[in-house]
C-alpha positions in Angstrom: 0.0 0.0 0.0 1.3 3.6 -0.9 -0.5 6.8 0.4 -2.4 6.3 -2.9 -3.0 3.1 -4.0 -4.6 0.8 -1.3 -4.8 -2.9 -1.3 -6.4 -5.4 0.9 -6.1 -9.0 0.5 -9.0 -11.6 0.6 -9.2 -15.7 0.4 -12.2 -15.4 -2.0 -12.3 -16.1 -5.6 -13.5 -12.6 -5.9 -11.7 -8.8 -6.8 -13.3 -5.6 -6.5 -11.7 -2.5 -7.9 -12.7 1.1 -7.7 -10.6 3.2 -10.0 -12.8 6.1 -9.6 -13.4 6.6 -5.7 -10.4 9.2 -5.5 -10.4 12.6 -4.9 -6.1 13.3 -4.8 -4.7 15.6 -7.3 -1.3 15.0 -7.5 0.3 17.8 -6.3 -1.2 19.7 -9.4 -4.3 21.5 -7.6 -3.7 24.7 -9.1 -3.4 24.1 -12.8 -7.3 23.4 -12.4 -10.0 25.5 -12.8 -10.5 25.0 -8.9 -10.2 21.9 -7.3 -14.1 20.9 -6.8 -14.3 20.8 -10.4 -11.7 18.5 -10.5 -13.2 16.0 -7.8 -16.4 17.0 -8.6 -16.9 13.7 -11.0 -15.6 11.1 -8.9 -17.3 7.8 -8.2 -18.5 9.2 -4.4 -19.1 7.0 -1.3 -18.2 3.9 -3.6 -16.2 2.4 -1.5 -18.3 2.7 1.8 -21.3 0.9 -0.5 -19.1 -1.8 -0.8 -17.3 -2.2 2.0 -19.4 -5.2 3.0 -17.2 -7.8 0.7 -14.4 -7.8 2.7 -16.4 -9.4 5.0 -16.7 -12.0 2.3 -13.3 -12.6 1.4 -12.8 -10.2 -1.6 -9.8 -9.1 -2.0 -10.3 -5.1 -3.3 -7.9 -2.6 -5.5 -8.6 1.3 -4.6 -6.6 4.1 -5.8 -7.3 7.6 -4.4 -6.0 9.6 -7.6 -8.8 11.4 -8.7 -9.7 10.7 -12.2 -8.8 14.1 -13.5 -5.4 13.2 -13.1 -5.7 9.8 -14.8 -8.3 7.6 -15.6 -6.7 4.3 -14.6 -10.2 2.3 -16.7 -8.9 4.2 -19.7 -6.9 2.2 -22.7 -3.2 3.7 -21.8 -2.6 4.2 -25.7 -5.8 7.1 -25.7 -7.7 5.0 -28.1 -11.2 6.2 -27.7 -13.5 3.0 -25.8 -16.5 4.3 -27.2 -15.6 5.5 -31.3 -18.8 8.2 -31.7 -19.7 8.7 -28.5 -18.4 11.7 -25.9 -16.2 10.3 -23.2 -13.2 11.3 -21.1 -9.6 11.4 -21.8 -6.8 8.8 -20.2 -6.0 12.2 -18.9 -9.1 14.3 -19.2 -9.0 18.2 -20.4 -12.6 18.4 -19.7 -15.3 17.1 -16.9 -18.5 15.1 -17.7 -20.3 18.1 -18.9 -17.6 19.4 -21.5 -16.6 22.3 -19.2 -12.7 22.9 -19.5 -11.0 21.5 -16.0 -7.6 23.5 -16.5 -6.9 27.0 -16.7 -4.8 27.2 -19.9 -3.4 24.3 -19.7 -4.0 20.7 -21.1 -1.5 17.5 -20.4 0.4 17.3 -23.1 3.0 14.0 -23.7 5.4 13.9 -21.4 3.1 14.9 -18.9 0.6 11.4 -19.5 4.0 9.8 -19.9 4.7 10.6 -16.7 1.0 10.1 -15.1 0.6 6.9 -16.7 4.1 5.6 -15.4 3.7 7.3 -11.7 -0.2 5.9 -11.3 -2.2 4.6 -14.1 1.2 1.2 -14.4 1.3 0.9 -10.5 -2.6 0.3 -9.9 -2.7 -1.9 -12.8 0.4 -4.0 -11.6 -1.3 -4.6 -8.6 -4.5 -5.3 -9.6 -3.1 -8.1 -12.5 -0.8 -9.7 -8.9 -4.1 -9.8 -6.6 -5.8 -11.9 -9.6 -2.9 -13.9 -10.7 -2.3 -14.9 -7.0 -6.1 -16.1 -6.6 -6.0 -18.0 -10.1 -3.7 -19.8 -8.8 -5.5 -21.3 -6.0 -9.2 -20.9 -7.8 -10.3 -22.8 -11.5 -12.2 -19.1 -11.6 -12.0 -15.6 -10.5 -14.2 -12.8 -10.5 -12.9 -9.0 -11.2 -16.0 -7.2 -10.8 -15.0 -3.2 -11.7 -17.1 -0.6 -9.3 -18.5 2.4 -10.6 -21.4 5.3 -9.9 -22.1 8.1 -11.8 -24.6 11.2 -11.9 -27.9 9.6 -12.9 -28.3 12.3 -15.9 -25.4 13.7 -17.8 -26.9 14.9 -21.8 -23.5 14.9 -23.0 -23.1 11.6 -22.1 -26.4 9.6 -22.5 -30.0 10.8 -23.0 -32.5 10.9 -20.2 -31.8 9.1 -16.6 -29.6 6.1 -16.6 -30.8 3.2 -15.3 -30.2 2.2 -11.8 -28.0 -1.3 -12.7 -25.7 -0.7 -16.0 -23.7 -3.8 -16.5 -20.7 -3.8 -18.5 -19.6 -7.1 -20.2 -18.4 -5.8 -23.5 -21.1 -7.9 -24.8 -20.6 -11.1 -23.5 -17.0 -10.7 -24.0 -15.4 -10.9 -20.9 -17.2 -13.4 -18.4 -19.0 -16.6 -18.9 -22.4 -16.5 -20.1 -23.8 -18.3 -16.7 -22.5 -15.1 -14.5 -24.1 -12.6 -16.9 -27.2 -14.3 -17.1 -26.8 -14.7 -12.8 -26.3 -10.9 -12.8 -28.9 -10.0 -14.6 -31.5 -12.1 -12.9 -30.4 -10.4 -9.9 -31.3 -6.8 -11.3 -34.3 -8.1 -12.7 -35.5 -9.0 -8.9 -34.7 -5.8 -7.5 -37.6 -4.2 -8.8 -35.5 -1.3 -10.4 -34.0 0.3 -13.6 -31.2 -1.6 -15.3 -29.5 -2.6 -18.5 -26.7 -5.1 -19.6 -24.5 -3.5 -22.3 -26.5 -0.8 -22.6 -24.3 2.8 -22.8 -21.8 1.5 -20.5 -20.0 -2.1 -21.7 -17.2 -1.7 -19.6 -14.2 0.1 -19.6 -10.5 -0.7 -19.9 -10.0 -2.8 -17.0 -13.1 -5.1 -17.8 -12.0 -5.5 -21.4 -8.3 -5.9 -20.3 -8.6 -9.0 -17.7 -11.8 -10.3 -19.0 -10.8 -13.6 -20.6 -13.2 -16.4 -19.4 -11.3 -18.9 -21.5 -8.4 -18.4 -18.8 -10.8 -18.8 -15.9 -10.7 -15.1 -15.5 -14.2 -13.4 -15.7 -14.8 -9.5 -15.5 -17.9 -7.7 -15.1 -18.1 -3.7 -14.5 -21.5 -2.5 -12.4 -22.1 1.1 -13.1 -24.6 2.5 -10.5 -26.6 5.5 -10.9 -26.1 7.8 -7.7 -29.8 8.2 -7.4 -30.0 4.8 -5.4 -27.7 6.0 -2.3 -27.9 9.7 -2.3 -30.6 12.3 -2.7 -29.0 14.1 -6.2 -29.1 17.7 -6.8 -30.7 18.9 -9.8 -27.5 20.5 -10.6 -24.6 20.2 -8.3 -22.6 22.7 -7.1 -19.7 23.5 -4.1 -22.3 23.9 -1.9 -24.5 20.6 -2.7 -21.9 18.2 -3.6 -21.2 15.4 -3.1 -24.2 14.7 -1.3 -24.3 12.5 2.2 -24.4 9.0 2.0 -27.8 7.5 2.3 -28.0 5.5 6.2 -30.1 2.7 4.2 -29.5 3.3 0.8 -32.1 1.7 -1.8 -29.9 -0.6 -3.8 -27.6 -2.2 -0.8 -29.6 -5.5 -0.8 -29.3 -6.0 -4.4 -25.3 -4.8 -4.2 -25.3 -7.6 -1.5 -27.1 -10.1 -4.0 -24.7 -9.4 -7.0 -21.7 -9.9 -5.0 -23.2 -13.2 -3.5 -24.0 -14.2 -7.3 -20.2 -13.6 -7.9 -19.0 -15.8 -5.0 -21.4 -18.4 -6.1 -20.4 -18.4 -9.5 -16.5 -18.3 -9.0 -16.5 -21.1 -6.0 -19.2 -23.1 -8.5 -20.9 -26.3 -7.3 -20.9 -26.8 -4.1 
């Protein structure tokens, strides 16, 4: 563990990684328009919703870089994950909405040389060690990528997002039986959700995915509405909002993780 890039070890078949939960800024606060703006899109409270699977045994990967310094689920060669479609940089110039996040300044080269090398290589090293040391032991292991996002975001998608987006680049990157496990798990919670809808997983699901290799990768995209009361638009003096005490979806973010156990340990 290093003051930004935390892991801790489980026996379970099971990884959880949140590449978005962090809110640092490398020592570079004041090249940004101000430094809210810069936090302002990170995956909030997503590691307190999960905190429950290390109870189970998952082992989890958390870096506290924000993402405006580097996205660490972004393909390190830049290459777009979504051709036609606005998204964030490896190192974004701009936030969700498309408002600029430096003042007169964008990374150029050397400088994503030199974020990729110092975070985005380190968080990835350690991630691809905490799922090569469980392979070893299991026939099949579960990465299962942990996101949340603003439920509405025009530049990004039309109308409110579902409550459940999962990622599986279309059936790519886990077995068919998890997806299908997953899904039936949404379906039961009564709410919103899609499978490979706008969201099919970034970088890091498309990376380790490779069921063939007994390695199976799903991403879980969560719309914020389901543990926090969202702003209409948020601002220094509204976000993030608090934490829900009981928020909506924690039984169902309980069930998917059981599903992932179950499916990774398989028959009993």
């Amino acid at each position: 563990m290093t003051d930004w890039l935390e892991v801790q070890r489980g026996d379970a078949p099971l990884v959880v990684a949140f590449p978005h939960g962090g809110t640092a800024l490398g020592g570079v606060e004041d090249r940004f328009v101000t430094p809210w703006l810069a936090r302002r899109d990170a995956d909030w409270w997503i590691g307190e919703l999960y905190e429950f699977v290390r109870e189970l045994g998952a082992t989890t990967v958390a870096t506290q870089v924000s993402r405006s310094i580097i996205d660490v689920n972004r393909d390190p060669s830049g290459a777009s994950l979504y051709p036609g479609q606005a998204t964030t940089e490896l190192c974004p110039a701009t936030t969700f909405d498309g408002a600029p996040l430096y003042r007169g300044f964008d990374p150029e080269a050397d400088e994503i040389a030199w974020r990729r090398k110092t975070f985005f290589e380190p968080y990835h090293a350690a991630l691809a060690a905490e799922i090569a040391r469980l392979r070893a032991v299991y026939p099949a292991v579960v990465l299962y990528d942990a996101h949340s996002i603003r439920s509405s975001i025009p530049r990004l998608f039309e109308g409110e997002l579902p409550q459940f987006n999962l990622g599986t680049n279309g059936g790519v990157t886990c077995a068919p039986a998890l997806e299908a496990a997953l899904v039936e798990v949404c379906a039961a919670s009564g709410q919103s959700y899609v499978s490979n809808g706008r969201f099919k997983g970034g970088w890091t699901t498309r990376h380790y995915g490779a069921p063939e290799s007994g390695v199976h990768a799903v991403q879980m995209e969560l719309a914020m509405r389901g543990y926090m009361a969202e702003p209409a638009e948020p601002s220094p003096d509204n976000w993030p909002a608090q934490l829900s005490t009981k928020p909506t979806i924690g039984p169902t973010l309980r069930a998917l993780i059981g599903a992932c156990l179950t499916f990774a340990k398989g028959p009993a």
